[in-house]
HTML snippet that shows the backbone in 3Dmol.js (N, CA, C, O; Angstrom):
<script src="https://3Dmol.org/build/3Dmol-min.js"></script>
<div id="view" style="width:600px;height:400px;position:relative"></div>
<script>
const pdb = `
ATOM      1  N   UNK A   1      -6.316  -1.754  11.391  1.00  0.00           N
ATOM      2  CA  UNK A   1      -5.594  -1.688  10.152  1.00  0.00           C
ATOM      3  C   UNK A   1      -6.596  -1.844   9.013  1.00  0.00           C
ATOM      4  O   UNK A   1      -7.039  -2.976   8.822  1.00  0.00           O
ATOM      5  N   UNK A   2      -7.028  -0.793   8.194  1.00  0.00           N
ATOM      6  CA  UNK A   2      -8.009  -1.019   7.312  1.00  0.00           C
ATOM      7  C   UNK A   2      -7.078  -1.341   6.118  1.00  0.00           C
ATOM      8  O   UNK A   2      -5.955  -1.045   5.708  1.00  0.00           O
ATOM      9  N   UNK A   3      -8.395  -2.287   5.697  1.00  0.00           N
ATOM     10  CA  UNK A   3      -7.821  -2.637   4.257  1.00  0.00           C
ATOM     11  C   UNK A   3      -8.618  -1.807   3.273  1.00  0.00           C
ATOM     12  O   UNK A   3      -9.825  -1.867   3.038  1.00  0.00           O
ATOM     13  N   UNK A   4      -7.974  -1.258   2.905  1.00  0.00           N
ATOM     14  CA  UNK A   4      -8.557  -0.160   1.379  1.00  0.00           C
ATOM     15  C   UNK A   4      -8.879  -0.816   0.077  1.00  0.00           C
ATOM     16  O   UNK A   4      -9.602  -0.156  -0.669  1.00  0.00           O
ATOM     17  N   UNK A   5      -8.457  -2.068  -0.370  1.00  0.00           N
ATOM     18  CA  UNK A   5      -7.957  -2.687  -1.811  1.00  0.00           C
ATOM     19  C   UNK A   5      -7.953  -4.276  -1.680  1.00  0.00           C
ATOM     20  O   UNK A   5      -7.141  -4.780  -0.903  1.00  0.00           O
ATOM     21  N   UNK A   6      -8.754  -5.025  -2.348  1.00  0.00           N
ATOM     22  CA  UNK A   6      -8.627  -6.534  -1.920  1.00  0.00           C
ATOM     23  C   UNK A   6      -8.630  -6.370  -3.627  1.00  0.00           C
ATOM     24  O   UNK A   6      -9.526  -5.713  -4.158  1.00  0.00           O
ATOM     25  N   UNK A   7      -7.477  -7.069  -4.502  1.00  0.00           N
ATOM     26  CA  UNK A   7      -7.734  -7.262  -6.056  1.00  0.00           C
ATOM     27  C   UNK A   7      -6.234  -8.478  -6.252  1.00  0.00           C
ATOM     28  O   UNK A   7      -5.079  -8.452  -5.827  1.00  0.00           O
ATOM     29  N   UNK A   8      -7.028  -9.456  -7.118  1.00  0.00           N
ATOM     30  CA  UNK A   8      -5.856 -10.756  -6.823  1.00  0.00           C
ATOM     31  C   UNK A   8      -5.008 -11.187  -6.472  1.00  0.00           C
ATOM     32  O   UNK A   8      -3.870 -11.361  -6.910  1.00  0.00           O
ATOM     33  N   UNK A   9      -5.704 -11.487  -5.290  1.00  0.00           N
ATOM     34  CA  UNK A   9      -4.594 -12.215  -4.076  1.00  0.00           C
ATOM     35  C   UNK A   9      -3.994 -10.873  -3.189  1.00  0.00           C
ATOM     36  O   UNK A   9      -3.158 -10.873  -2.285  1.00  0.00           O
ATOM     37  N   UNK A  10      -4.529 -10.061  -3.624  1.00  0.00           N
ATOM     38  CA  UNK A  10      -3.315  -8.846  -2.969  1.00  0.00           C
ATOM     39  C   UNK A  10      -4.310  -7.837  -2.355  1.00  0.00           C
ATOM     40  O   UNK A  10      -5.281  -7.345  -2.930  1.00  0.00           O
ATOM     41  N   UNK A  11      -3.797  -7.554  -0.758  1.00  0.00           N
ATOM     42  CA  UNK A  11      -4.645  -6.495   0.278  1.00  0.00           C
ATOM     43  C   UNK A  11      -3.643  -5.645   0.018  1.00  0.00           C
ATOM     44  O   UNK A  11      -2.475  -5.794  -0.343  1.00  0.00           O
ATOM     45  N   UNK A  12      -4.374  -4.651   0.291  1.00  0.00           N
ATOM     46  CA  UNK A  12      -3.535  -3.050   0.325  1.00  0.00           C
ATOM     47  C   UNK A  12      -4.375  -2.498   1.885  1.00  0.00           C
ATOM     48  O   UNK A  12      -5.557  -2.626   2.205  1.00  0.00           O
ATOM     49  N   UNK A  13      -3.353  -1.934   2.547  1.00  0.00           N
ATOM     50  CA  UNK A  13      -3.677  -1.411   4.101  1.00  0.00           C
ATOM     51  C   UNK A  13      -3.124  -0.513   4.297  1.00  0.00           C
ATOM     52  O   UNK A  13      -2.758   0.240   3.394  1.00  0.00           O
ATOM     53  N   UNK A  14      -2.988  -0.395   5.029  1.00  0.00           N
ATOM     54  CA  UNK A  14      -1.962   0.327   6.479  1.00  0.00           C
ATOM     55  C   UNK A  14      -2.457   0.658   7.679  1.00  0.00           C
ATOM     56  O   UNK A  14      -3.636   0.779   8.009  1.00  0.00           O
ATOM     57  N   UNK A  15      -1.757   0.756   8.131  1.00  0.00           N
ATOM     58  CA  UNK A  15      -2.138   0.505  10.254  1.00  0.00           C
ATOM     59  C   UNK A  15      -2.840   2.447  10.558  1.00  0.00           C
ATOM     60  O   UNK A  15      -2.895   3.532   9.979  1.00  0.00           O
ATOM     61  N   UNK A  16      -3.224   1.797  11.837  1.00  0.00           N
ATOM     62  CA  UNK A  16      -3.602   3.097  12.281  1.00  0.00           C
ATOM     63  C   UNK A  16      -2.926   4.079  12.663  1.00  0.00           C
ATOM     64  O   UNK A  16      -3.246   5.263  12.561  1.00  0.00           O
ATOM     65  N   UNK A  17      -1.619   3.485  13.281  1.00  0.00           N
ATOM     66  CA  UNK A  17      -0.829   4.430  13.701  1.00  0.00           C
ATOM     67  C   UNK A  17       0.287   5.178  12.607  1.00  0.00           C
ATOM     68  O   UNK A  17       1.430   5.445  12.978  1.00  0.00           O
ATOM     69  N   UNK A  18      -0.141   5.442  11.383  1.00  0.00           N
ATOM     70  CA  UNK A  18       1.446   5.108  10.449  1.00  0.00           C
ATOM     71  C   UNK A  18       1.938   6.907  10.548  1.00  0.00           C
ATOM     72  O   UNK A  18       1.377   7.952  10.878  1.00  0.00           O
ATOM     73  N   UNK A  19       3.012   6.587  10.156  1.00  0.00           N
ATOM     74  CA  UNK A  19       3.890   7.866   9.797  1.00  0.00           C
ATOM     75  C   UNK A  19       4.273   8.315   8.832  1.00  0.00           C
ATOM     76  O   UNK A  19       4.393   7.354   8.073  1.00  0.00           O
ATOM     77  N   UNK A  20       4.573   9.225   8.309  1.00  0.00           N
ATOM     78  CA  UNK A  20       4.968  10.418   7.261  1.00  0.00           C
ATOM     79  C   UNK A  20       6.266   9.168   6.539  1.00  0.00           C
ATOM     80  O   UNK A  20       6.784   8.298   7.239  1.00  0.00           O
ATOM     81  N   UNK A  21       6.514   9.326   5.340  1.00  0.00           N
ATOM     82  CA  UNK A  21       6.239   9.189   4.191  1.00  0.00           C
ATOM     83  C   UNK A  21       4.882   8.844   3.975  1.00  0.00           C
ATOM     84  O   UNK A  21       4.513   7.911   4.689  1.00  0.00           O
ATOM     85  N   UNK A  22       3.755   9.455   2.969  1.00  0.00           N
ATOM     86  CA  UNK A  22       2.493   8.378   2.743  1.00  0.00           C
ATOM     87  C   UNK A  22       3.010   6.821   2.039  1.00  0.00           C
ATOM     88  O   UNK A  22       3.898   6.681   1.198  1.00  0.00           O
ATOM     89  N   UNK A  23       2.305   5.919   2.558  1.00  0.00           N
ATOM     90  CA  UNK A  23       2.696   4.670   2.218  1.00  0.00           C
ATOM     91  C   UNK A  23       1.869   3.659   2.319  1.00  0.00           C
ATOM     92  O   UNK A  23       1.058   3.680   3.245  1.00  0.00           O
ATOM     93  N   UNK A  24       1.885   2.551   1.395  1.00  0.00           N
ATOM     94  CA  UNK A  24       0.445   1.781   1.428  1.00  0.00           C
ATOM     95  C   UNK A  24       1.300   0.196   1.535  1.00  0.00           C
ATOM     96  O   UNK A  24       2.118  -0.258   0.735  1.00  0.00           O
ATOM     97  N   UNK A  25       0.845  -0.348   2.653  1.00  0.00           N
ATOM     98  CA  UNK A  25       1.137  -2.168   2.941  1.00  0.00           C
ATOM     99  C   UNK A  25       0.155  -2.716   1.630  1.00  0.00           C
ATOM    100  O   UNK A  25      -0.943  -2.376   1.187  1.00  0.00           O
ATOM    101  N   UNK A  26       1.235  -3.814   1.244  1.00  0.00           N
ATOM    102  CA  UNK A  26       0.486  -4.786   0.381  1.00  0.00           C
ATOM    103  C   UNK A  26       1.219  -6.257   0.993  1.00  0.00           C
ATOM    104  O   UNK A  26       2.352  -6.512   1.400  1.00  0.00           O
ATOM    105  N   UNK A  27      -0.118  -7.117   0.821  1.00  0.00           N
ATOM    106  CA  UNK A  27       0.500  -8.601   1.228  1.00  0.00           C
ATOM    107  C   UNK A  27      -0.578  -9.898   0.363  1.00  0.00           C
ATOM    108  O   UNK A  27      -1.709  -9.713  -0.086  1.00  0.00           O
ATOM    109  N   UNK A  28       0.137 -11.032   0.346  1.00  0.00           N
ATOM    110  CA  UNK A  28      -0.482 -12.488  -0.477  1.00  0.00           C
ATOM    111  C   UNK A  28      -0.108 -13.563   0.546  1.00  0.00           C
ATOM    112  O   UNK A  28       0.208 -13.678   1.730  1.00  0.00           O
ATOM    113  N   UNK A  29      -0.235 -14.002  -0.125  1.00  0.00           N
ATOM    114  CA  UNK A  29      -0.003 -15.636   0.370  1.00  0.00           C
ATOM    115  C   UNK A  29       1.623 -15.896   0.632  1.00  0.00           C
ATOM    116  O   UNK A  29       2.144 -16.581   1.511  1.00  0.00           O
ATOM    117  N   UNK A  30       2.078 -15.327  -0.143  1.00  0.00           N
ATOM    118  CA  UNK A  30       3.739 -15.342  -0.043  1.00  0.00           C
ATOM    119  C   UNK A  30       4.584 -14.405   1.021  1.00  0.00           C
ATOM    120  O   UNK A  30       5.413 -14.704   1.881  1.00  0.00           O
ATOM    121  N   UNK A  31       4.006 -13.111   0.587  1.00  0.00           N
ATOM    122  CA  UNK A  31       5.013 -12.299   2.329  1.00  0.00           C
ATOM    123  C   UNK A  31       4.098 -10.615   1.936  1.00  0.00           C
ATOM    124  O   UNK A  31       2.892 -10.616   1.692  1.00  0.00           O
ATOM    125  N   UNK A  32       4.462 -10.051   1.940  1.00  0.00           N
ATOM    126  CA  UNK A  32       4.172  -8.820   2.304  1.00  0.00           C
ATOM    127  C   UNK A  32       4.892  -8.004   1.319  1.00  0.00           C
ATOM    128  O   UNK A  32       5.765  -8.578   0.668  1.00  0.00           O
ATOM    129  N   UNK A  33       4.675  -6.788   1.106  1.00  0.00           N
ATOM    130  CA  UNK A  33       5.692  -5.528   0.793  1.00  0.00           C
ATOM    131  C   UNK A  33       5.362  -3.993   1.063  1.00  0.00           C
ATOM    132  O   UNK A  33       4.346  -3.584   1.624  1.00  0.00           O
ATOM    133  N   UNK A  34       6.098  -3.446   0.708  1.00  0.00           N
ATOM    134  CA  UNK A  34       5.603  -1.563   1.358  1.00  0.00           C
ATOM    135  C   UNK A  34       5.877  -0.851   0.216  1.00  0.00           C
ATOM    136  O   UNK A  34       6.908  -1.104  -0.407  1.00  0.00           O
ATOM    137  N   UNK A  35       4.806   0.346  -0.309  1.00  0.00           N
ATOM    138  CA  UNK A  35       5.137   1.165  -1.270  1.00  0.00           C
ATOM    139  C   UNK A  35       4.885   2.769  -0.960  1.00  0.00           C
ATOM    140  O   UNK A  35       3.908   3.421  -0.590  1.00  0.00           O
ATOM    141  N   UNK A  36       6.091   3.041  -1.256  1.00  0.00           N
ATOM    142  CA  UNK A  36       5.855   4.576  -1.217  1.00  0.00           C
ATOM    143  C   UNK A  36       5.148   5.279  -2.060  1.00  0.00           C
ATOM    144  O   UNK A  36       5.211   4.866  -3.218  1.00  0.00           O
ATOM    145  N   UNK A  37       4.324   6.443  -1.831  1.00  0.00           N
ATOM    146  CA  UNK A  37       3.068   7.095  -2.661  1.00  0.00           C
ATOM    147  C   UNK A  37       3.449   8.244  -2.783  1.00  0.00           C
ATOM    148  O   UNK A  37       2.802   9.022  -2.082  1.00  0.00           O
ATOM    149  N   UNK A  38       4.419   8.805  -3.521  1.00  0.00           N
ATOM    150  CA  UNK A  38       4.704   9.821  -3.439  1.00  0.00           C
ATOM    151  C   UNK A  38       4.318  10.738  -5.007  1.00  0.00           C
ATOM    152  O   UNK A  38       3.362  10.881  -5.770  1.00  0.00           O
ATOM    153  N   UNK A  39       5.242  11.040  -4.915  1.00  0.00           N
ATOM    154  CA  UNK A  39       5.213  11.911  -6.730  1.00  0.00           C
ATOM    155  C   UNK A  39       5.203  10.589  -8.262  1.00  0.00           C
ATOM    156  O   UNK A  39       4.873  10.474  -9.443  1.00  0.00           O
ATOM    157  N   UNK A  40       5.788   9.900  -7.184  1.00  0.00           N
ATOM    158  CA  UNK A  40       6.024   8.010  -8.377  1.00  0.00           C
ATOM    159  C   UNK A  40       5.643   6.941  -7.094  1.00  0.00           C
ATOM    160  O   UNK A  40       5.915   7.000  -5.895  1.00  0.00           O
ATOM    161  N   UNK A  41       5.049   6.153  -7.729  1.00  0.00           N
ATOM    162  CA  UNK A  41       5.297   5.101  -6.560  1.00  0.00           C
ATOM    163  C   UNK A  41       6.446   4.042  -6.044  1.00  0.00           C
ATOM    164  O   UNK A  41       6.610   3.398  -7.081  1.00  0.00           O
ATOM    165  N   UNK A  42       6.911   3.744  -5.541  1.00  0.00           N
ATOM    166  CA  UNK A  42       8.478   3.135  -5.324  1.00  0.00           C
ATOM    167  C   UNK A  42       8.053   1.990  -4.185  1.00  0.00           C
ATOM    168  O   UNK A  42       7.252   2.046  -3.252  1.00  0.00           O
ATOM    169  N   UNK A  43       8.790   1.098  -4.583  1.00  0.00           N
ATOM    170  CA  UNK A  43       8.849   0.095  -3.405  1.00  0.00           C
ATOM    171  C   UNK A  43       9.530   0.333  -3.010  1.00  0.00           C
ATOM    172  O   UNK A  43      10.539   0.854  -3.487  1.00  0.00           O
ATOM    173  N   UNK A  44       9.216  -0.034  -1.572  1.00  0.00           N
ATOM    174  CA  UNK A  44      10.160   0.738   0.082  1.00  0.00           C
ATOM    175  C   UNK A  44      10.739  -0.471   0.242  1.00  0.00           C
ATOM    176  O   UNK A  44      11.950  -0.669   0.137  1.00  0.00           O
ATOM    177  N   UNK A  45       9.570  -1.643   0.601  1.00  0.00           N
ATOM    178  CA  UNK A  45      10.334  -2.619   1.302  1.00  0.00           C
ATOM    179  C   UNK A  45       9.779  -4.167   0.635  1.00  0.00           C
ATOM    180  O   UNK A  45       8.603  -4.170   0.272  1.00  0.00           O
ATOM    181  N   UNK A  46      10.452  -5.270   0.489  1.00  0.00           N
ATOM    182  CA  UNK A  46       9.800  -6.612  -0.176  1.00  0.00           C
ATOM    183  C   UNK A  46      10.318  -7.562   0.924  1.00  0.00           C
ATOM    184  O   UNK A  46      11.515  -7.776   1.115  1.00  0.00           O
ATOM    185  N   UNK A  47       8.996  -8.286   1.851  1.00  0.00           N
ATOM    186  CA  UNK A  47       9.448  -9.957   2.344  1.00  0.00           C
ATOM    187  C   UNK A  47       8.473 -10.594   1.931  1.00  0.00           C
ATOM    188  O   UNK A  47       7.334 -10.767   2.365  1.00  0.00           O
ATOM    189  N   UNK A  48       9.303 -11.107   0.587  1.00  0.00           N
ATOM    190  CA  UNK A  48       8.730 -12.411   0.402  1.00  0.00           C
ATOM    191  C   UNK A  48       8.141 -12.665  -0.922  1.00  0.00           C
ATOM    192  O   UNK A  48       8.044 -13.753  -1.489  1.00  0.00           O
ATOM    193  N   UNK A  49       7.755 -11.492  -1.340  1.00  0.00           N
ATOM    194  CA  UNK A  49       6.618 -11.531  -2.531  1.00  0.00           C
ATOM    195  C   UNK A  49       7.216 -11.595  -4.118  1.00  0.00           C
ATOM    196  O   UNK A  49       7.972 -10.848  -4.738  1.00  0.00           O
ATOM    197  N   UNK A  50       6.490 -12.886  -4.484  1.00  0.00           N
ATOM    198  CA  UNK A  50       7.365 -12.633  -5.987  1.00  0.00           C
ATOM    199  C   UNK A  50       7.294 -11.520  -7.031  1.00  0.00           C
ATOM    200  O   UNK A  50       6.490 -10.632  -6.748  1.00  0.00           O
ATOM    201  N   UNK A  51       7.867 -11.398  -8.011  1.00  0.00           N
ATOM    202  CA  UNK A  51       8.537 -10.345  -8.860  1.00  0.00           C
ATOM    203  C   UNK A  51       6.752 -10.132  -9.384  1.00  0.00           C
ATOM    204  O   UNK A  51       6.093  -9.190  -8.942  1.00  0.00           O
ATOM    205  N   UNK A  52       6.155 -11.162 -10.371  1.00  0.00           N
ATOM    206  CA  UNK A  52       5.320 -11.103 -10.900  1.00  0.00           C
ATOM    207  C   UNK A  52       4.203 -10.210  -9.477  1.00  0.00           C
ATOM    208  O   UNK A  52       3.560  -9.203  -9.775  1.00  0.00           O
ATOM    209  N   UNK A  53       4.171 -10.678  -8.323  1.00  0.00           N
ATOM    210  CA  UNK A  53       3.277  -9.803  -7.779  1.00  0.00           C
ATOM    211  C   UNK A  53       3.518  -8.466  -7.170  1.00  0.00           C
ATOM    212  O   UNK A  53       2.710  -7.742  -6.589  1.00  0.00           O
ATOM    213  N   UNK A  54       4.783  -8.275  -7.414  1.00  0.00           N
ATOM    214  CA  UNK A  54       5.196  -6.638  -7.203  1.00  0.00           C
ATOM    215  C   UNK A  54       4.921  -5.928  -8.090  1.00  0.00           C
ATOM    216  O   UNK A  54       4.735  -4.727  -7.893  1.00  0.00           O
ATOM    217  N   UNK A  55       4.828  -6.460  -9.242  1.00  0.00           N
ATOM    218  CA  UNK A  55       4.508  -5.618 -10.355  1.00  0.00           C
ATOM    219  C   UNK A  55       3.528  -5.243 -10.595  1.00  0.00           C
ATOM    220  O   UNK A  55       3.323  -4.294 -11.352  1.00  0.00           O
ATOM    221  N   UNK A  56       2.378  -6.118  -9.811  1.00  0.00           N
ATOM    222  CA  UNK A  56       0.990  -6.387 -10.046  1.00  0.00           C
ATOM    223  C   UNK A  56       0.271  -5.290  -9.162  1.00  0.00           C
ATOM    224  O   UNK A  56      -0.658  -4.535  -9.449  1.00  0.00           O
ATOM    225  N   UNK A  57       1.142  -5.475  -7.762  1.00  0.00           N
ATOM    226  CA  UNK A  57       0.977  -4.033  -6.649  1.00  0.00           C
ATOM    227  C   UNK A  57       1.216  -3.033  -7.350  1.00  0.00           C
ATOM    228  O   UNK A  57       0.477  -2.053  -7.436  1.00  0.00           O
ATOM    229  N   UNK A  58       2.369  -3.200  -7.970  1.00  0.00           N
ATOM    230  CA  UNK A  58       3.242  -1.649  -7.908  1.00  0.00           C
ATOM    231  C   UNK A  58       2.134  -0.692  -8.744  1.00  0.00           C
ATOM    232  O   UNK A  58       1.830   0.425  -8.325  1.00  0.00           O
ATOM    233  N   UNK A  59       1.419  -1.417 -10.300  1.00  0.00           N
ATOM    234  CA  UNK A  59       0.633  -1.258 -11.097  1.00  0.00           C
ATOM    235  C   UNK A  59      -0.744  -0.473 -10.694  1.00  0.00           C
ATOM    236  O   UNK A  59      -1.233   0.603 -11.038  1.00  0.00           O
ATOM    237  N   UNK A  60      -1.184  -1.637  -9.702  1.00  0.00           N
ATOM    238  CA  UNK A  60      -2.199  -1.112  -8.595  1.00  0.00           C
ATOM    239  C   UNK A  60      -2.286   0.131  -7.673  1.00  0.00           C
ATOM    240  O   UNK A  60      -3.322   0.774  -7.504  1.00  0.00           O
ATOM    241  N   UNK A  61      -0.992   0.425  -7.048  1.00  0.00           N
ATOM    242  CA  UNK A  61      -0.878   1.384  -6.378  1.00  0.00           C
ATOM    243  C   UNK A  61      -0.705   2.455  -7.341  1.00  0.00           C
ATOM    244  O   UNK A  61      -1.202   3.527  -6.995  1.00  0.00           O
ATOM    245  N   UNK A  62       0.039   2.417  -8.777  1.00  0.00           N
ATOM    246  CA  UNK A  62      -0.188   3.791 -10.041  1.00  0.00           C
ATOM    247  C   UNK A  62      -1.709   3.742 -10.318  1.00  0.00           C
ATOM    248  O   UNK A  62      -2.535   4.652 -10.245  1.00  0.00           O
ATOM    249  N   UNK A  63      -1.787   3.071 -10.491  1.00  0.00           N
ATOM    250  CA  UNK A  63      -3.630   3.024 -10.521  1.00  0.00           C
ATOM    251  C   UNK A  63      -4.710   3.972  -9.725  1.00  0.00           C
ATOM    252  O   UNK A  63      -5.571   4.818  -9.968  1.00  0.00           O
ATOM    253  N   UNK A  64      -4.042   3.209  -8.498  1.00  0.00           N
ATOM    254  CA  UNK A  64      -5.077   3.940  -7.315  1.00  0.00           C
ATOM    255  C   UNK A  64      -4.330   5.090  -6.319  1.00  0.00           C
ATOM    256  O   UNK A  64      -4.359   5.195  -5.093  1.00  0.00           O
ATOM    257  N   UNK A  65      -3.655   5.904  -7.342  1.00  0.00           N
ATOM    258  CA  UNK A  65      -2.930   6.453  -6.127  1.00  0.00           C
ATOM    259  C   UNK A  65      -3.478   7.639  -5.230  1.00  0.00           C
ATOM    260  O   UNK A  65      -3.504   7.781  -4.008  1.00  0.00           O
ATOM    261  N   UNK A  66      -3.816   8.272  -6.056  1.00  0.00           N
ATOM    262  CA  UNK A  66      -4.585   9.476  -5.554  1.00  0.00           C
ATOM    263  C   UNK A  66      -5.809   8.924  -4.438  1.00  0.00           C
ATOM    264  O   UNK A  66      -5.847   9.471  -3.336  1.00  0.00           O
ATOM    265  N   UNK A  67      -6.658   7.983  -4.719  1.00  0.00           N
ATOM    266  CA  UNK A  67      -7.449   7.503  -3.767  1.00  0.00           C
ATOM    267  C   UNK A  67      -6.818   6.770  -2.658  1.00  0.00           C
ATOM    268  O   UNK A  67      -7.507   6.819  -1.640  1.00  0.00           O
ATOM    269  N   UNK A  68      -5.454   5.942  -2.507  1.00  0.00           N
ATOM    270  CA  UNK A  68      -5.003   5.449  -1.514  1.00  0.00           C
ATOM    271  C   UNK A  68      -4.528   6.824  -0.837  1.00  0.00           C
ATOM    272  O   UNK A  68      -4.658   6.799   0.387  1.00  0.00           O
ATOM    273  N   UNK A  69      -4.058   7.900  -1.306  1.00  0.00           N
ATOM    274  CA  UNK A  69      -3.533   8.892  -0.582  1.00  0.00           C
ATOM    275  C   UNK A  69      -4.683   9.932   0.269  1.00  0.00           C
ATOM    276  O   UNK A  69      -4.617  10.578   1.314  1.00  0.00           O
ATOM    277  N   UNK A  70      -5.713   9.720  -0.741  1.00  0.00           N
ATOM    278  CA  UNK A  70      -7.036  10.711  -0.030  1.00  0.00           C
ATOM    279  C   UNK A  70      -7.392   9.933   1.126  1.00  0.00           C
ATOM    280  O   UNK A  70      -7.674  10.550   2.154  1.00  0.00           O
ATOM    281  N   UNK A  71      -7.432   8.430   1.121  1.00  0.00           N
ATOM    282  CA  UNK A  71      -8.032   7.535   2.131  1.00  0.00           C
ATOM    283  C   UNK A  71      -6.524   7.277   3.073  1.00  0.00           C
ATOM    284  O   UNK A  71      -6.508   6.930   4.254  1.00  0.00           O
ATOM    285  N   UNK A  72      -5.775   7.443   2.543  1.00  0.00           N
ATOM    286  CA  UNK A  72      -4.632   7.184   4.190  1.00  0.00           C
ATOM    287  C   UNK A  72      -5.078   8.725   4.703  1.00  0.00           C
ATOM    288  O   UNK A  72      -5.657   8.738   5.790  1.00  0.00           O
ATOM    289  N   UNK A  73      -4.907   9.824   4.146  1.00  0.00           N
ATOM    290  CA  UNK A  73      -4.543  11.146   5.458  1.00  0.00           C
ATOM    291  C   UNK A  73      -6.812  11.236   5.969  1.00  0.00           C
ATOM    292  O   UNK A  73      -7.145  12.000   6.875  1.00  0.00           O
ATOM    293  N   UNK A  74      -7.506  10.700   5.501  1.00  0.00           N
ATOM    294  CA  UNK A  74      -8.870  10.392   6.197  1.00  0.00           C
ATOM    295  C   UNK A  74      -8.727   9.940   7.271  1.00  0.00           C
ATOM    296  O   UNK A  74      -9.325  10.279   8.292  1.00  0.00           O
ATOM    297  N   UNK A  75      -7.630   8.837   7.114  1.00  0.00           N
ATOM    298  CA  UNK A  75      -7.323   7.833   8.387  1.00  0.00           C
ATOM    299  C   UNK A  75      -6.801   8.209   9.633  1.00  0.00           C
ATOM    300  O   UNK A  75      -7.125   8.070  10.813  1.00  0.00           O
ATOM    301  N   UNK A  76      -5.730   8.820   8.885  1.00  0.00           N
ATOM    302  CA  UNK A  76      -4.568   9.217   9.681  1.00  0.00           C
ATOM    303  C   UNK A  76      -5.131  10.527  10.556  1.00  0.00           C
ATOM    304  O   UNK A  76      -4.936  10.635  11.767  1.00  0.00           O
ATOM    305  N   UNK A  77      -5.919  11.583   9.686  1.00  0.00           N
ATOM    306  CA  UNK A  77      -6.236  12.401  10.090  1.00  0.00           C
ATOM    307  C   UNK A  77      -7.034  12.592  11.346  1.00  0.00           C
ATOM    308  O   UNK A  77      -6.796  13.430  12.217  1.00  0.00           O
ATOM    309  N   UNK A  78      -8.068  11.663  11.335  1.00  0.00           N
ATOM    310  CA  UNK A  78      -9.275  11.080  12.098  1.00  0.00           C
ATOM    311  C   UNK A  78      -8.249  10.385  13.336  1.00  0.00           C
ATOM    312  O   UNK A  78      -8.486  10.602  14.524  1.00  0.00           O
ATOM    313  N   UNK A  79      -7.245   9.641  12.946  1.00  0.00           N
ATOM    314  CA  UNK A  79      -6.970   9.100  14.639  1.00  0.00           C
ATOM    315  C   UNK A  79      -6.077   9.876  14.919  1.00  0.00           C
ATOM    316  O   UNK A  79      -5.315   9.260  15.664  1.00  0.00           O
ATOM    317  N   UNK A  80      -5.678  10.984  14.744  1.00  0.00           N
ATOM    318  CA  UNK A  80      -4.391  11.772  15.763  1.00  0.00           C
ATOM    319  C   UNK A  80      -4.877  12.411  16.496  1.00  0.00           C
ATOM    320  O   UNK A  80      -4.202  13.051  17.301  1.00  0.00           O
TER     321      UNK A  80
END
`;
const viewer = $3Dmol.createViewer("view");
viewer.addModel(pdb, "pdb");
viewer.setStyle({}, {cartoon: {color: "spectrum"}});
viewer.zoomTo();
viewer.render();
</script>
């Protein structure tokens, strides 16, 4: 599971095996969450993580999106 993104308190990943939607794991100290990378970025899924640090992901992932998307299908591409 590479981590792509270490920026306060917050990893950005995803596993080796993942599937279609593109989508990037983020997690802290508090729980985890999932964001979809699509045309907008959208949160898929939240355990645990407070408001202030979803926003902080969500921000991150508009930020970096194009590079989380070039570096997931590298990934993805390489292990199928």
């Amino acid at each position: 599971m590479p981590t792509i993104l270490l920026a306060f308190g917050l990893r950005f990943y995803f596993y080796s095996d993942e599937h279609q939607p593109v989508h990037v794991h983020v997690e802290n100290a508090d729980g985890r969450a999932k964001f979809l990378l699509d045309s907008t970025v959208e949160l898929m899924k939240n355990e645990g993580m407070k408001p202030k640090d979803l926003k902080k992901a969500q921000t991150l992932c508009e930020t970096f999106q194009e590079e989380f998307i070039q570096k997931w299908h590298e990934h993805i591409d390489e292990n199928q």
